[in-house]
N, C-alpha and C positions, 0 to 999 in steps of 0.2 A: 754427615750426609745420611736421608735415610733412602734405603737403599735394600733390598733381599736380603736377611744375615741368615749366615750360616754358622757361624761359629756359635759354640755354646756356650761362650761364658759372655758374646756380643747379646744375644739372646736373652741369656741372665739379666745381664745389666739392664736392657730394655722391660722388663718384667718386673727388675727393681725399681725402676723409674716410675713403671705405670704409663709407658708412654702408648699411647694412642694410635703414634702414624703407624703402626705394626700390626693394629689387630685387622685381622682377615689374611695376614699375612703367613701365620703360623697358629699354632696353638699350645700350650705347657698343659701338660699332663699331670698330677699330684699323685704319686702313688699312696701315700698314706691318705689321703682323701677319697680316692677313685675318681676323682671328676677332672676333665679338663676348662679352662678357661680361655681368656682371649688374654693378650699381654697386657690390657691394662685394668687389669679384675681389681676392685679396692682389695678385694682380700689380702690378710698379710702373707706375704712373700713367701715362698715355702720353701726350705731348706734346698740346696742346690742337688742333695744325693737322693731329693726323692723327687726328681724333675723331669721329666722327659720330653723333648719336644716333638714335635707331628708338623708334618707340613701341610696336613689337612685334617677338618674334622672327623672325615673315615676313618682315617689311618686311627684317632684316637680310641673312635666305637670300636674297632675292629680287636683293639688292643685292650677293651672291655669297662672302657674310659664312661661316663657321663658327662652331658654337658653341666656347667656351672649356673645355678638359680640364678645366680645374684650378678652374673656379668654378660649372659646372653651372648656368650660367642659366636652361636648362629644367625645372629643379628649384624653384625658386621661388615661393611662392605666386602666385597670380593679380594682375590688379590690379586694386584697387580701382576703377577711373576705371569700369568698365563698371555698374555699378552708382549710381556718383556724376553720370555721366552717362545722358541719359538719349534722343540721339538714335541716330539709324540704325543709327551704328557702332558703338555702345554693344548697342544689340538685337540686331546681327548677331552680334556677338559673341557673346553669350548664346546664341542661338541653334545657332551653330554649337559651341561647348562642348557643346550637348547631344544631338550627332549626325545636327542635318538636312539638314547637305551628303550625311554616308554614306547618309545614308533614301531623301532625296527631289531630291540635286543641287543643283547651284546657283539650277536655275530655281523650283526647290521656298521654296528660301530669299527669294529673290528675291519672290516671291508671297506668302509669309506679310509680306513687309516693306513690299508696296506698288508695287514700281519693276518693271521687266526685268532679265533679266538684267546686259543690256547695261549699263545705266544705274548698278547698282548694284554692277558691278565700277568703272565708274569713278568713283563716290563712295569706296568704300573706297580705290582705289588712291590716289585723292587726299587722305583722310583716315590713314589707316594706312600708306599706302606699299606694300600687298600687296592683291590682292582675294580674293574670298571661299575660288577653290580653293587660294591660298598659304596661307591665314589658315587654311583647315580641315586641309592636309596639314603644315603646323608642328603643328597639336594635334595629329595624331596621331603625329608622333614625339615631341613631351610624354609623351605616354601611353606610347608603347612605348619609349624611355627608362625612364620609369620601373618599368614593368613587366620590364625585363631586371634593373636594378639591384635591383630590390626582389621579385621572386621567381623559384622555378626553373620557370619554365613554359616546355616546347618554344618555340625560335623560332617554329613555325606560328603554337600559341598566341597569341603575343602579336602578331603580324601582324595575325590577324584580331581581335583583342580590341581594338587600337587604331584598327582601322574599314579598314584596308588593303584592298583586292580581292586582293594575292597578297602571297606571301612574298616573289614576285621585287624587286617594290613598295617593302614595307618595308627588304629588304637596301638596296635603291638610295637608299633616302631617310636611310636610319639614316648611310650612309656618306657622303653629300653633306653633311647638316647637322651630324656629329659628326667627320665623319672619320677613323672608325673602322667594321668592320664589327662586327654586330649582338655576336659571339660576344668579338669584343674590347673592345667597348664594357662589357659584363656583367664579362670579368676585370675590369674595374676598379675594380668598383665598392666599397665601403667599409662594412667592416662585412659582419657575416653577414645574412642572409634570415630574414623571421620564418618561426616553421615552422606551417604551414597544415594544416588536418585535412582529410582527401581530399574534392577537390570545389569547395573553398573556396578563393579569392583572398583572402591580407592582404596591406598594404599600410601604409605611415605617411603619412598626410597634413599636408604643410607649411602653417604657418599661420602670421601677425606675431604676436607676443606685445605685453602680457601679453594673455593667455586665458581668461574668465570659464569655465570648465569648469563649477564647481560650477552657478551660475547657471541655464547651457545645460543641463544635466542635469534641474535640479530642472523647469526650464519643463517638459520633457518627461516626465518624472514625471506632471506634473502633469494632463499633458492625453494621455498613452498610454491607448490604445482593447484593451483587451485582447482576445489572439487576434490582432491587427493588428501592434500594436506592444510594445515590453516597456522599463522603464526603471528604474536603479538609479541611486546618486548617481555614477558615476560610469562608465553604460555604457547605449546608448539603439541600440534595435533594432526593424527591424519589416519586415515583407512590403508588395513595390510590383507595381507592373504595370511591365514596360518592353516597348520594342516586339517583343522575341523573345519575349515569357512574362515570366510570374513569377518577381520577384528577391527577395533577402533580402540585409538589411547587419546589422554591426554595427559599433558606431563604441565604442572605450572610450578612457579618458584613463589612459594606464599614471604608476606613480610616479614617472617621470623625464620628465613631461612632455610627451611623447610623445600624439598620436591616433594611433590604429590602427585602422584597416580591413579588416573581413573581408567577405568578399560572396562570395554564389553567385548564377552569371545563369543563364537557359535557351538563350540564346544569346552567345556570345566579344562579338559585336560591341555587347551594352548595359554593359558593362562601362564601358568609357571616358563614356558620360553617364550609368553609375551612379556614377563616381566626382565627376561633373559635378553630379549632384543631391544627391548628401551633402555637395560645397562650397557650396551654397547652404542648406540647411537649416542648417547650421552657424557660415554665416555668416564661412568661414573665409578669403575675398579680402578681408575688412577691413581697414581700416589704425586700427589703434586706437589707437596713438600721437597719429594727427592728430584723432583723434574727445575724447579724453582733454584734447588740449593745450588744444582749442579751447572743451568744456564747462565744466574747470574753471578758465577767465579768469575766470568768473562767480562772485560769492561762494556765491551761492545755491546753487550747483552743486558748487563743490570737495567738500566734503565725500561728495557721491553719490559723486564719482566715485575720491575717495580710498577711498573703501570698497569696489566694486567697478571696479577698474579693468578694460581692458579687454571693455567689457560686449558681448556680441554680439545682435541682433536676427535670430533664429531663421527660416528663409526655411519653403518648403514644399519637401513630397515631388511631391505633383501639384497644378495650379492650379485642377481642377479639385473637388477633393477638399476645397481651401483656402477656394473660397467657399462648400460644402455649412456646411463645418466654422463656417464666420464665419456665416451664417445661422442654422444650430442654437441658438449660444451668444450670439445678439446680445443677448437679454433676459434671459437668467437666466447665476447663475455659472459658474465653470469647470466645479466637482465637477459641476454639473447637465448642464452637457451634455457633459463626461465621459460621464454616464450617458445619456440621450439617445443620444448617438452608438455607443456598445457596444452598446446594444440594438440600435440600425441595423445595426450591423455583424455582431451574430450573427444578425440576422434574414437581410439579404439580400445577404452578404458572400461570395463563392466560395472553395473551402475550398481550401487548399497545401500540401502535403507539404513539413515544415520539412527534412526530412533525416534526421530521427531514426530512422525506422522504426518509429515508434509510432502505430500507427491512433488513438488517443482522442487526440492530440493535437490542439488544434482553434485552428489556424492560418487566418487567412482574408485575405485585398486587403477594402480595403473596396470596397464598394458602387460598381457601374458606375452612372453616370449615368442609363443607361436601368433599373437595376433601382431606382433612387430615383425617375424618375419614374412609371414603373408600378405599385409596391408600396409607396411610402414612406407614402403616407397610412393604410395597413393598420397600419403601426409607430409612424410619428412621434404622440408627441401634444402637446396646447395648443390655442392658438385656429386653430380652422379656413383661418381667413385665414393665417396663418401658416408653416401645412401646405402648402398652397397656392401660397406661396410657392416654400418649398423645394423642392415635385415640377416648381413650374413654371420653376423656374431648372435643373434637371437635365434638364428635357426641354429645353431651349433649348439646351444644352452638349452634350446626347446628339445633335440634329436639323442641330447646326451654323449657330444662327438665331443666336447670343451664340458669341463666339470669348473664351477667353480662355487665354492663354498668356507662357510667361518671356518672348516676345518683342516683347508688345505696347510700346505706343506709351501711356505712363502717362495724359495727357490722353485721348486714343479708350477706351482702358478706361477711366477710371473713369465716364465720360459714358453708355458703353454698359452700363453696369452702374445707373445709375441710372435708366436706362428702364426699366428691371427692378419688376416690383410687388414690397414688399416689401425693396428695397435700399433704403438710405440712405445719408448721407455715410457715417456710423461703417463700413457695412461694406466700400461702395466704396472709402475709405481702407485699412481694414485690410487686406482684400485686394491693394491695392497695394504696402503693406510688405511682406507676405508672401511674394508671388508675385512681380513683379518686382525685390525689394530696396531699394527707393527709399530712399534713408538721409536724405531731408528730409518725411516723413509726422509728422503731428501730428493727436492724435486731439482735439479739445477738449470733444466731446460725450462721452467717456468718463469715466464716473464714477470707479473706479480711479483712474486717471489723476490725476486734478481732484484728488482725494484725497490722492496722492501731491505735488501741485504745493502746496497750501496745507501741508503738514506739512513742505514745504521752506521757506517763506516764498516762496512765488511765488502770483502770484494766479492765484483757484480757480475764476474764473467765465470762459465759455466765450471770451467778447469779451475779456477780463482774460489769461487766458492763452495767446490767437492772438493779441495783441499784444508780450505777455514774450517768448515763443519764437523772434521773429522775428532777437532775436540768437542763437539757437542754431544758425539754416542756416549749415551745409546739414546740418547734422547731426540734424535734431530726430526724427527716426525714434529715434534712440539716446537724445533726452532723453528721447521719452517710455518707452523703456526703465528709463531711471534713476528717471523718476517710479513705475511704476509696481511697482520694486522697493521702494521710499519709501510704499506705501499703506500705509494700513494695513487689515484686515479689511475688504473690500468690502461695503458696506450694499446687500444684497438686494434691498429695496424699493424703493430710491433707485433703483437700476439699471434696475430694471423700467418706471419711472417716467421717467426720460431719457431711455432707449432707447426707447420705445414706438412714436416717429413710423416707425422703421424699419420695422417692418409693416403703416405704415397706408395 
């Protein structure tokens, strides 16, 4: 099964193999080299006593490591563990992927996590082997790696895109960790540049195979807000807020298997956690191998997962957009609050110039928090209590009285969500798969679901199938994926009817 290793000589073996589902996952160090690599570097195998493993690229720099020419360890998907895991250093990490060392420093990070500074460099230094300012200046030579190799933007450009303070910064950092400087690091790179239409960053996003594409597409089809977002079978786009202004992506799936990335920011520096937020909607730090090996040991299960392998659980764009959006839809279907939410979003949505130059185009962010809780009762309808709800969870996320964020601590949210009038398990769950990623969520009160579980031969009742599942951790986020690709037509009434306590 592939799975986190920890042991060293699990490790070894994977590095002798050259196996692949591992890299991003860790890194080997070479001492008689000085350079690190990913574990499936062609290079020959390097003696086991001059080997060191790192659980992240920092911990390697920090240890006076280089990365590897010839195997581009920075190049690698993410790893799963930060997600699969679910304490400090797992959050920090999340965290820091989405740019709040560059925002707001370490002390800033430190604060949204709980500890001092002090305190929480030396948690990580002792979990990770790097603290927070190694762990944030490795991702941004990630980022601007990949940004030389993958397009032709001025050096300044990409300095400041990957969260730098100067160019002087990034030269120094590009040359310590690669060993090259910035301009020779880019000759190297492999392959031509996708060509970008002015204004616009593309980009390929690395991900483990296999890759539910279709899947991921349709989900988003299915639940794009038009004017917000736009989705084809095989290409899903939409306007966000980042902390410079208003961004736009597009993510599509080319014939050779390939994601590609296009984005435009209003400021260099949301780039690197816009490309931070489209790996989580995406879901593309997955290890689906290990997710695939582990569901179909089960008989009940092969068959889901024979059919679609690889399945991914779709994260969010904002957390806080995530519980509006989970509120909306807890009691009626998708297509409903599909609509529901369009209507929100042309009512009280701020409008964005896509790029086009076409004034009737009507491009809009959804709905700020505080324009949900001051106007949303003029739009939203249903039962008043309901209403109520919703204005009164966006005025708590606008006021800052309810935090929620990719960084929390999964037990403190979902606790603080259910003081919430209005919240229930279903949504405080859902919201957790979403927003933080937790790849062991199971919904049992979800009629879908339940649906999907009895047309597998699994049982269908709530007590029946939080007992089934229980062989599925840590993975049952992804079963209930599979179940609920296995529903069939969600019965309306029924929904309305299970869901109900959620409001009450």
């Amino acid at each position: 099964m592939s799975f986190p290793l920890t042991d060293f000589d699990e490790r070894y073996r994977a590095i002798n193999a050259r196996d692949t589902r591992f890299d991003g996952q860790f890194v080997t160090a070479v001492r008689s080299t000085g350079i690190y690599c990913r574990p499936s570097c062609p290079a020959r195998t390097p003696k086991p006593e001059n080997v060191t493993f790192y659980p992240t690229s920092a911990a390697a720099h920090e240890a006076g490591y280089r990365a590897c020419k010839r195997c581009l360890p920075e190049a690698a998907p993410g790893s799963p563990a930060w997600n699969l895991r679910g304490d400090t250093a797992a959050r920090a990490m999340r965290l820091i992927s989405s740019g709040v060392v560059e925002r707001e420093g370490v002390p800033g990070l430190a604060a949204r996590l709980g500890y001092s500074s002090r305190h929480l460099t030396r948690l990580l230094g002792a979990e990770l082997g790097a603290g927070p300012l190694a762990l944030a200046r490795a991702h941004r030579a990630h980022t601007a790696r990949m940004l030389l190799v993958g397009t032709d933007l001025p050096v300044a450009d990409v300095a400041f895109s990957a969260g730098f303070a100067s160019i002087r910064q990034c030269n120094d950092t590009i040359r310590e960790v690669f060993g090259l400087a910035p301009g020779e690091l880019r000759a190297r790179r492999r392959g031509g540049i996708i060509e970008a239409a002015p204004g616009t960053i593309e980009l390929v996003l690395p991900y483990r195979g296999p890759f539910d594409a279709a899947g991921v597409f349709a989900w988003m089809a299915a639940r794009a807000l038009p004017g917000v977002e736009e989705a084809t079978e095989a290409s899903f786009s939409r306007h966000l807020r980042m902390a410079g202004g208003p961004a736009w992506f597009e993510v599509r799936h080319d014939p050779g298997g390939r994601l590609r990335l296009r984005a435009r920011v209003a400021q260099l520096g949301d780039l690197a956690p816009l490309v931070a937020t489209v790996r989580r909607i995406f879901d593309l730090d997955a290890d689906p191998i290990a997710v695939d090996e582990a569901l179909a040991a089960h008989p009940e299960l092969a068959p889901l997962v024979a059919r679609t392998p690889g399945i991914r659980v779709p994260g969010s764009a904002d957390p806080h957009e995530m519980l509006i959006r989970a509120m909306v839809g807890q009691q009626i279907t998708v297509a409903a609050a599909r609509t529901a939410l369009s209507t929100l979003a042309a009512a009280l949505g701020e409008r964005v110039d896509d790029g086009s130059g076409d004034p009737a185009t009507e491009n809009r962010l959804f709905p700020t928090m505080r324009a949900i809780a001051d106007h949303g009762a003029d739009v939203l309808r249903g039962p008043a209590a309901r209403i109520r709800a919703i204005t009164g969870a966006a005025a708590a996320l606008a006021d800052g009285s309810l935090r929620l964020t990719i960084g929390d601590d999964g037990a403190e949210q979902r606790a603080a969500l259910l003081t919430m009038p209005g919240i229930g398990p279903w949504t405080a769950d859902y919201v957790r798969m979403r927003v933080l990623g937790d790849p062991d969520v199971l919904l049992p009160g979800d009629v879908a679901l339940r649906a999907g579980a009895a047309a597998s031969g699994i049982p269908a009742d709530p007590r029946g199938l939080t007992a089934w599942a229980q062989r599925a951790a840590p993975w049952r986020s992804y079963l209930s994926a599979h179940l609920w690709r296995a529903a069939p037509v969600r019965p309306v009434r029924a929904a309305r009817s299970a869901l109900a306590k959620e409001t009450s």
